[in-house]
N, C-alpha and C positions, 0 to 999 in steps of 0.2 A: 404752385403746382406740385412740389414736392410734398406735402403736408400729405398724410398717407394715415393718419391716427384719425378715429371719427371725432368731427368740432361739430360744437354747439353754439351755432349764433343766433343773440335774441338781440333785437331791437325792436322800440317800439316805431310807431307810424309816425308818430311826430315828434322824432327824434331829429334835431338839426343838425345835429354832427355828424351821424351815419347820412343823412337823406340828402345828399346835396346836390342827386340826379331824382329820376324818378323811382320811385319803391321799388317796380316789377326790375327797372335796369340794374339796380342795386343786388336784387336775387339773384336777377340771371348772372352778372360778375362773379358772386361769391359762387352760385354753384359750375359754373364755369371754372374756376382758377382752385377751387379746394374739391378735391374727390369725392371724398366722404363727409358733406357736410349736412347738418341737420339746421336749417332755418326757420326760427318763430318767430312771428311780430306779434308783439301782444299790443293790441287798439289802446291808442289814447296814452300811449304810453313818451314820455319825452325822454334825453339822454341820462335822466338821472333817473329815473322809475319812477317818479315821483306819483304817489298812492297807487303804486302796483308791483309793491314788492310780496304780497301775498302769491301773487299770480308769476311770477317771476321765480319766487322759489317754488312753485308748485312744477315749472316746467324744468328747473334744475333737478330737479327730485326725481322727475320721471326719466330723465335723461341719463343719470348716474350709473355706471355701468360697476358692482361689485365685485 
């Protein structure tokens, strides 16, 4: 709850390392305990991006603050 910089959390949906409740419980936690947080789940996506690193950097990209 200290964390006060805006974070960027991407997980995908069938990620088993992050998912180890239900997806919606998992959102509400992080946007609960982080203030300023921005959360994407990119579909289909498991803990390593695996074939969704296009999509992955496209939401890094948009997120980048200069």
């Amino acid at each position: 709850n200290s964390i006060d910089i805006p974070v960027l959390i991407v997980f995908g949906d069938a990620d088993e390392c992050v998912l180890t409740e239900n997806i919606e419980t998992v959102k509400g936690y992080l946007n609960k305990n982080i203030k300023n947080s921005n959360i994407q789940i990119i579909n289909g996506a498991d803990h390593s991006y695996t074939d969704k690193y296009e999509e992955l950097g496209k939401i890094i990209e948009n997120n980048i603050e200069m």
